[in-house]
C-alpha positions, 0 to 999 in steps of 0.5 A, a space after each residue: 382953168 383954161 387961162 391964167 388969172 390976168 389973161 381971162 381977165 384981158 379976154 373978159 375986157 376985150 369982150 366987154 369993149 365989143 359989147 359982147 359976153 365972152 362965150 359969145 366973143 368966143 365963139 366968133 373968135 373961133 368961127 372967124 379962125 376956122 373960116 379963115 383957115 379953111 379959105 386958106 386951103 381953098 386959096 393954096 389949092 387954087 393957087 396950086 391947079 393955077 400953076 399946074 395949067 400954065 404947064 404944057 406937057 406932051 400926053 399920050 393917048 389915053 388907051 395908050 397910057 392905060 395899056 402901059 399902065 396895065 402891062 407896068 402892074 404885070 410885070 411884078 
């Protein structure tokens, strides 16, 4: 068994008090826990590229950075 006794008794009441069957308060239960975590990550991330774009860092040209890179691999 998944749950002791007392604490399938608690999810059991909690089901009924919201008119549902437990498998179904189940598995909104989880679908609401699985939404939730995944706009976490949506928000972290955002939150992430935010931060990286107030930043002003001098670049070089692109075929420039390119060669470097290139020549970097050959040193090996």
């Amino acid at each position: 068994m998944l749950f002791g006794d007392d604490e399938f008794e608690e999810l059991k009441r909690i089901a009924r008090e919201q008119g549902l069957t437990l498998s179904e308060w189940a598995r909104q239960a989880l679908r609401s826990a699985r939404a939730e975590r995944s706009q976490g990550d949506r928000a972290r991330k955002l939150a992430a590229v935010r931060a990286a774009v107030r930043h002003s860092f001098p670049v070089g040209d692109i075929e420039t950075m390119l060669e470097e890179i290139e020549r970097g691999y050959g040193g090996r």
